[in-house]
N, C-alpha and C positions, 0 to 999 in steps of 0.2 A: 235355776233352770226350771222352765215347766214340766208341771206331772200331770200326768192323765190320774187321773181314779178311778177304782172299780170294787162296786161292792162287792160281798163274798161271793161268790158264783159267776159275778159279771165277767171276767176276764175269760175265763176258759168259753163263756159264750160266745161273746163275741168272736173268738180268735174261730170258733166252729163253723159258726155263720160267715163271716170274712173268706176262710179257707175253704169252703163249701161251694159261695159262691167263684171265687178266683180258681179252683180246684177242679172243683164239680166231684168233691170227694168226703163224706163224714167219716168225721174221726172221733174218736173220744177221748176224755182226758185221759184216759192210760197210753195210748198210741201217742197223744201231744207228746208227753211225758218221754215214753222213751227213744222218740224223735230226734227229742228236745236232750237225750241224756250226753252227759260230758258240759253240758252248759247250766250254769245257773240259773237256766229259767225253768226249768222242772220242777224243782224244788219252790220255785214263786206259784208257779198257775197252781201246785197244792196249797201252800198254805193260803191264797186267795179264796181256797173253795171256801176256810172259816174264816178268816181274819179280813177278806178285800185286799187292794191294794192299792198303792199309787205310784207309778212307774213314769219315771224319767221319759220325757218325748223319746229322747234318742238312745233310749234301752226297749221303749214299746218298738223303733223301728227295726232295731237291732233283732228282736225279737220276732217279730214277722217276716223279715225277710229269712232266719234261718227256718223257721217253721214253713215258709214259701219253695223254700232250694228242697228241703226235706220231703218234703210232699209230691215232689216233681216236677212243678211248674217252671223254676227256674237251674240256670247252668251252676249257678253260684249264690254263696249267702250271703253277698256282696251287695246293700241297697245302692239302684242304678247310677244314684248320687254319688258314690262314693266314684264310678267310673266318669261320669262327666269332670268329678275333679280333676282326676291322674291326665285327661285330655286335654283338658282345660290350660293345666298344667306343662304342660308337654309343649302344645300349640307355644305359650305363652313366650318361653324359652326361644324355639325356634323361629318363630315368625313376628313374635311381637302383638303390642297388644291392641293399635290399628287394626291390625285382620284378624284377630277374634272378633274384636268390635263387629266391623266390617261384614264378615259371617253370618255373626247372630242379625245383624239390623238385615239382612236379603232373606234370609230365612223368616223373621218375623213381618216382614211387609207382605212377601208371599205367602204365609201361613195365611195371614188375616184375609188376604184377596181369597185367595184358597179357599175359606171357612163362606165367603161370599156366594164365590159361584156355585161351591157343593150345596149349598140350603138352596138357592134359585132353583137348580135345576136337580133336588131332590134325591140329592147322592151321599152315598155314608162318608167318605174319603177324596182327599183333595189330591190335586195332580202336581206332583212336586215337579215336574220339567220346568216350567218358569224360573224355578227359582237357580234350580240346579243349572238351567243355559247361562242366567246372570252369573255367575260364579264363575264356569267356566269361562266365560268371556274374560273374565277381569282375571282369575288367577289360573287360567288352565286345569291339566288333571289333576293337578295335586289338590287345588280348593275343590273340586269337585270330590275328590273324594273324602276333604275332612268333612264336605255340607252332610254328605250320604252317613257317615259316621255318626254325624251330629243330629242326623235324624233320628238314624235308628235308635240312640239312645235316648233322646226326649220320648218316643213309639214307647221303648222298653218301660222308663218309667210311667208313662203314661197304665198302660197293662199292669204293668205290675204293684203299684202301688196301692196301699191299702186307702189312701183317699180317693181314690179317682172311681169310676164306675165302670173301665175297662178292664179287659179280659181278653188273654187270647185266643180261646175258644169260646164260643156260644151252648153251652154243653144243653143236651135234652133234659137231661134230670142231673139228679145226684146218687151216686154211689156209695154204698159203704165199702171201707177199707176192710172191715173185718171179713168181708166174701172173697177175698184173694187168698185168707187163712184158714178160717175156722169150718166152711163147708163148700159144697160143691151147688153153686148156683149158676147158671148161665148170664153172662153181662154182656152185650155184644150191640148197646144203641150206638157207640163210638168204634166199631170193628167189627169183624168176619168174625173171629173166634173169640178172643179177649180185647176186653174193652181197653182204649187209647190211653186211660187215665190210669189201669195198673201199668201200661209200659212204662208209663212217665214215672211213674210211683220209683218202680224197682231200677232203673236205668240211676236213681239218686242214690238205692241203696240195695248194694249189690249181693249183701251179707243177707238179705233177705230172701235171696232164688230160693234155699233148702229149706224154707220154713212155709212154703207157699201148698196149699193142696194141691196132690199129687193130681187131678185133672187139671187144675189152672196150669200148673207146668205145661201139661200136653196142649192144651189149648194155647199158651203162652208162644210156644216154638210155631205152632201150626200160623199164629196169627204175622209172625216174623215173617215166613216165607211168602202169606198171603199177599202183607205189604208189597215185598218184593217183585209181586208180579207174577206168583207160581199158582196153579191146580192144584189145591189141597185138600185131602179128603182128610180127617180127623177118625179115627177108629171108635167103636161104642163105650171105650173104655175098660172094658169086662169080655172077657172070652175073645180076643181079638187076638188072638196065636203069636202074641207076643211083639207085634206089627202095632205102632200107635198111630203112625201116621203117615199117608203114602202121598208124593208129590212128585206132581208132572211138570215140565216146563211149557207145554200148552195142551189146548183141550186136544188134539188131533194125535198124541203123541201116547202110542199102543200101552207099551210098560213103564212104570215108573219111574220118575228120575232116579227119586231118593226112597225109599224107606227109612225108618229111623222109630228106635227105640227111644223114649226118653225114662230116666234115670234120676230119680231127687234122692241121690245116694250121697250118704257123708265119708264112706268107705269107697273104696278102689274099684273098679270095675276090672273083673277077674277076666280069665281066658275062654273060662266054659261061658261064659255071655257073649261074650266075639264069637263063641264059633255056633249059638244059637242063632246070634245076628244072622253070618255066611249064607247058612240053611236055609234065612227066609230070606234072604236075597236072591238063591238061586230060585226057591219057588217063586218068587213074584217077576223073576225076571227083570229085574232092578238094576241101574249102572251101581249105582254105590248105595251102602248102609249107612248110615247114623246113627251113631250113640249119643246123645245129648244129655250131658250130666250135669248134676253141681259140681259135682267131684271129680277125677279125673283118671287116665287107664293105668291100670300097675302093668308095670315092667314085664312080665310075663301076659299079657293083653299083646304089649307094643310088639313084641318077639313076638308071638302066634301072627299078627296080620305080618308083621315084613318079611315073617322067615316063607309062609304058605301064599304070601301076597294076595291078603284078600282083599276084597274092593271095599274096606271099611273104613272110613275115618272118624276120628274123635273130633266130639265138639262139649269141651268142658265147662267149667264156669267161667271162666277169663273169656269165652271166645264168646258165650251169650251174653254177659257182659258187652261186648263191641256191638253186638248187634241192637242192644235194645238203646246204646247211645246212637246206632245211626238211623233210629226209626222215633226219634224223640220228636214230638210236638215242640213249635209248628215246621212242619217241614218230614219227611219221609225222606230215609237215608234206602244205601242196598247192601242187604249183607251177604257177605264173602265165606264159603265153606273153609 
């Protein structure tokens, strides 16, 4: 089988530069590493740092592509090959091997016209309708809908793959990973409050919300609702009467939707914080408060708002979890209180 090789150093390089550009994210070999932990490739990109190494074709892509899923870019550590097989596969069974054939030859006649007209007339992207109406015509909606299938998966490898020059975003710069942890920096050329590329980050890995600085949390939540289509005002951080973030559902609309605390607690969120929440709810004249934790409310929290029915509701780690997968690149999701 073919091995790539890399001298001592070379590996973790590369995979920086690769993941940087496909990313728009720097990371270091300690973050690859424990990205990369529960797999045997941790343990390689160290001893590469002295020894090099030479790694199997299809353990370098094995390799990339979990480092790719890890990083945020993609849904799964699954390289796109592996899904065009199961497809592939599937078709194969059901329809026989005439109409894969079939498929792929309308798809690649129209590709190639496609790549024609887009360069003539100085466009990034081809217009798949041509090909998609020949489909239809001959097998109705169902081949229309394996062609649409069979697109998006050659699109995904195309983006995804570590040989190709594609990307699903065009990022302005690059980021470091380590400003989502270690201090408080503003990143905001991909977003209102925090930048697109930690959503995607943390949306892969969710055990990371409580290790995140306590302002990227606040900014993190503020950037959620931004997406969503809400007036968000984010608080100074410091001396902000316990109020982090206030949101309107539009600019004309007097008192605030929401208030909402955020909370990067590993411990319970008690009662006496519910009932600081209330107090500045009624001062802001607020419909409802938000608690937004990692953690989630103890049992006497839950009892204090049902039994005094206060307009509070919890948003724990599972629920900002759902949010940051429906706000994942490419594509903007809305999320639900």
């Amino acid at each position: 089988m073919a091995r790539i090789s890399f001298s001592p150093g070379n590996l973790s390089d590369h995979l920086h530069e690769i993941i940087g550009y496909k990313a728009g994210l720097a990371t270091s070999i300690e973050q690859m590493c424990d990205l990369l932990s529960g797999t045997s490739y941790a343990d390689s990109i160290l001893k590469s740092e002295i020894d090099g190494i030479a790694i199997r074709s299809e353990d370098y892509e094995d390799l990339y592509y979990q480092l790719l899923y890890k990083i945020g870019v993609t849904n799964t550590p699954r390289p796109p090959l592996f899904t065009q097989s199961l497809f592939f596969t599937n078709r194969l069974k059901e329809k026989g091997f005439d109409y894969i054939a079939d498929i792929q030859s309308i798809y690649s006649k129209h590709y190639e016209l496609g790549v024609e007209i887009a360069i003539k007339n100085g466009q990034s992207s081809i217009d798949p309708r041509p090909m998609i109406a020949e489909v239809m015509d001959k097998y109705d909606k169902s081949g229309a809908k394996d062609l649409l299938e069979l697109i998006q998966m050659y699109d995904t490898h195309f983006q995804n793959s570590p040989h190709t020059s594609g990307r699903w975003e065009e990022w302005k710069d690059i980021i470091d990973l380590n400003d989502l942890f270690d201090k408080y920096q503003p990143v905001v050329s991909h977003g209102s409050f925090l930048d697109q590329r930690f959503l995607n980050f943390l949306s892969n890995n969710h055990a990371k919300l409580g290790d995140i600085h306590w302002r990227k949390f606040e900014e993190l939540i503020s950037e959620c609702f931004s997406k969503s289509g809400y007036k968000v005002e984010l608080g100074p951080g410091t001396n902000d009467d316990g109020v982090d973030i206030r949101v309107w559902k539009d600019t004309v609309q007097t008192h605030p939707e929401f208030i909402i605390q955020c909370k990067r607690y590993k411990t319970k969120i008690d009662k006496v914080t519910i009932k600081g929440l209330y107090t500045d709810v009624l001062d802001a004249q607020a419909q409802t408060g938000l608690l937004v934790t990692t953690s989630e409310f103890s049992p006497g929290a839950r009892t204090t708002i049902s039994a005094r029915k206060y307009p509070i509701k919890e948003v724990n780690g599972d629920k900002v979890s759902e949010w940051l997968k429906a706000l994942r690149t490419p594509g903007t999701g809305i999320i639900r209180v």
